[in-house]
C-alpha positions as CSV (number, residue, x, y, z in Angstrom):
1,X,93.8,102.1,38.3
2,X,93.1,101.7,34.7
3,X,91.2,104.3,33.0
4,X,88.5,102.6,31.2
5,X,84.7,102.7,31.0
6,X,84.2,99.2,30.8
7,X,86.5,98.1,33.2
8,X,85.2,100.4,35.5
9,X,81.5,99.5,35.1
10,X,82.9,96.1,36.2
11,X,84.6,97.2,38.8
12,X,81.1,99.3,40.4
13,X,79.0,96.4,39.6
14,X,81.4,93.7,42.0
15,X,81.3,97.0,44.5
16,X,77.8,97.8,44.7
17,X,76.9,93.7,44.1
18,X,79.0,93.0,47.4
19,X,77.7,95.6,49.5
20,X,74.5,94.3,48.9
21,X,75.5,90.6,49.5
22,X,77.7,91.4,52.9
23,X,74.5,93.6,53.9
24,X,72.1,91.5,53.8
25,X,74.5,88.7,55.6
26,X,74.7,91.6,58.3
27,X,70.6,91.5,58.4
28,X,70.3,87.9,59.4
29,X,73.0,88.4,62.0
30,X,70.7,91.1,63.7
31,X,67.5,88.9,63.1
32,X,68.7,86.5,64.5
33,X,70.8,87.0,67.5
34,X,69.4,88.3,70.3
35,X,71.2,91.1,71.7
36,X,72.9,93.5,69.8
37,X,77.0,92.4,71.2
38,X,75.9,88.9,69.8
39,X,74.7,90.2,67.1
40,X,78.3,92.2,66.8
41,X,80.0,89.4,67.6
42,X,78.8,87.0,65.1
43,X,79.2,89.6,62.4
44,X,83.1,90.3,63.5
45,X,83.6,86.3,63.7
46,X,82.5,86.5,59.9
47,X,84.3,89.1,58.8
48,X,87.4,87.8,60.2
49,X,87.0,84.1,58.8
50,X,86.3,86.1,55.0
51,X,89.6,88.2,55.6
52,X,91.9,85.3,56.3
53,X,90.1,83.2,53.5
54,X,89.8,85.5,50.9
55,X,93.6,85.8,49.7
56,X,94.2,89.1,51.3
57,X,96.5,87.5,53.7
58,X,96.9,83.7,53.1
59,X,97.3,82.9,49.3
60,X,95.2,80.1,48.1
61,X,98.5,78.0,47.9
62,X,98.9,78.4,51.8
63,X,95.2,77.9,53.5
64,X,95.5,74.1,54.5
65,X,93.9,71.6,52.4
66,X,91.2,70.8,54.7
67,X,90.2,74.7,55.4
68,X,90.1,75.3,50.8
69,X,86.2,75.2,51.1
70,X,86.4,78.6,52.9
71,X,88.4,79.7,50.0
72,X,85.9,79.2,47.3
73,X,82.3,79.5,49.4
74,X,83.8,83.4,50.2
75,X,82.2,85.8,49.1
76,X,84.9,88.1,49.6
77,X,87.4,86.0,47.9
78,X,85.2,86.1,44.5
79,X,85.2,89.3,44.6
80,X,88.8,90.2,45.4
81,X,89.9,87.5,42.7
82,X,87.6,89.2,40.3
83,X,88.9,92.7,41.1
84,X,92.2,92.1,40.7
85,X,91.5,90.0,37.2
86,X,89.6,93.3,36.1
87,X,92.4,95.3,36.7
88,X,95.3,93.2,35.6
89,X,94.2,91.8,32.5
90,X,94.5,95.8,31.4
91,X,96.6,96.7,28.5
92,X,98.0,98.7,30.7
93,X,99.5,95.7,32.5
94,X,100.5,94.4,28.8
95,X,98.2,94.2,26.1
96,X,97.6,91.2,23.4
97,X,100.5,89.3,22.0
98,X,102.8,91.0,24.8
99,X,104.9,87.7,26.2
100,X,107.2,89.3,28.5
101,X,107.3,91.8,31.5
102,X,110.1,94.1,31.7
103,X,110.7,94.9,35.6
104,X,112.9,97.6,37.5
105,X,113.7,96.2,40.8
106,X,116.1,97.7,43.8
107,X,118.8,95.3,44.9
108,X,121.5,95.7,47.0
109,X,121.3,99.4,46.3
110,X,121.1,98.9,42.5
111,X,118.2,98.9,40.4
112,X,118.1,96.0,38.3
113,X,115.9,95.0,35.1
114,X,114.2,91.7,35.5
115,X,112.4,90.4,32.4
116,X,109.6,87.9,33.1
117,X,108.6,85.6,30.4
118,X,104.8,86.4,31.0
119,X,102.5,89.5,30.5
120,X,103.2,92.1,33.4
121,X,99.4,91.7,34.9
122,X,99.2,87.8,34.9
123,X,102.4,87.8,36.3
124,X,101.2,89.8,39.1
125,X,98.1,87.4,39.4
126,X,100.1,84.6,39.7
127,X,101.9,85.6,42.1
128,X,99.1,85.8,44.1
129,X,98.5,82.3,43.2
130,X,95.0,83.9,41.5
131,X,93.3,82.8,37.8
132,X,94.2,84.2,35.1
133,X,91.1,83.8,33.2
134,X,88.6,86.7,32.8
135,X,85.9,84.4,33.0
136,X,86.4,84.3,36.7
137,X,84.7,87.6,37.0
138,X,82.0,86.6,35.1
139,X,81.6,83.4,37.7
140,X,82.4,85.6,40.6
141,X,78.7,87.8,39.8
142,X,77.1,84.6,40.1
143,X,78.4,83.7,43.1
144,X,77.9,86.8,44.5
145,X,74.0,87.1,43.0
146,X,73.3,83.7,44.6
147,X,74.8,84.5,47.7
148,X,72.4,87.8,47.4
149,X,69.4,85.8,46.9
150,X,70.2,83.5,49.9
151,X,70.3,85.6,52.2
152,X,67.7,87.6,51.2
153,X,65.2,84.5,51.5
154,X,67.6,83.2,55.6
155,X,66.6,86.9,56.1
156,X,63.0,86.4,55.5
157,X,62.8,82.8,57.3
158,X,64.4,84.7,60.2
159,X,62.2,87.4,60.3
160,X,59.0,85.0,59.8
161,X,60.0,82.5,62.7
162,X,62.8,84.0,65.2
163,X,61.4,86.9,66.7
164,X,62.4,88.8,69.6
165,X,60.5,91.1,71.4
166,X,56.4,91.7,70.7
167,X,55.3,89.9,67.4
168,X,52.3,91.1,65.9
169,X,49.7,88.5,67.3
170,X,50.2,90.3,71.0
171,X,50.3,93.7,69.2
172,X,46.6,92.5,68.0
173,X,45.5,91.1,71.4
174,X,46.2,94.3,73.0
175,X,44.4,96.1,70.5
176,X,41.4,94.0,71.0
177,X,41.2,94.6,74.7
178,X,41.0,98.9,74.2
């Protein structure tokens, strides 16, 4: 990882910004479900459609045209596109006016340069078919701060009108009656 304060302020922010956003999905899951294996269930079934969707595994360029939506309404994909941009537009991964990227690879039991006509770090964003703007992590916080917000206020519909169990009107008859 690169070594800078900045960079790594970024990074935190995403970090601590998701685990707030992916909690707070997990809330309405257990507010909402009835048992707790639904409850798991659901959560696992969301997880696992953010995984495949995110870029982790299927590229942008391979998801099917009619499945892109899950692409860019994932929360996870913002935030692993954002990531990676915050690491790879580093000088470490080549810094301003640096065109090309000098590569050793191993072929055929030989270790061969390869020179790339593109800074090291975009060249490694493209080839996850990812931006190479930084203003993607910029738009990626907002995504993830609105996603925050809505399901903070799911979380509070579900709590105000799917309850399970006692709710506090029989809590207050029963108090009446003592």
């Amino acid at each position: 990882l690169v070594m800078d304060v900045e960079r790594y302020m970024v990074f935190m922010g995403l970090a601590v910004l998701f685990g707030l956003c992916i909690g707070q999905l997990l809330r309405i899951f257990s507010y909402s479900v009835r048992s707790e294996s639904g409850a798991l269930v659901a959560a696992v079934l969301a997880y696992l459609l953010f995984l495949i969707f995110s870029g982790q595994i299927a590229t942008p360029e391979v998801i099917p045209s009619y499945f892109k939506w899950l692409f860019w309404l994932n929360p996870t994909a913002w935030v692993y596109r954002a990531m990676a941009i915050n690491e790879f537009k580093a000088e470490k991964y080549g810094g301003p006016g640096n065109t090309t990227c000098t590569m050793k690879v191993p072929f055929n039991g030989k270790t061969r340069e390869v020179k790339v006509a593109d800074r090291c770090g975009d060249f490694y964003l493209k080839n996850r078919q990812f931006e190479t703007d930084e203003i993607y992590v910029m738009y990626s916080f907002y995504v993830l701060i609105v996603y925050t917000v809505l399901f903070l206020v799911v979380t509070i519909w579900c709590l105000a009108y799917i309850r399970f169990g006692r709710s506090y009107a029989q809590d207050s008859e029963e108090g009446d009656e003592e």
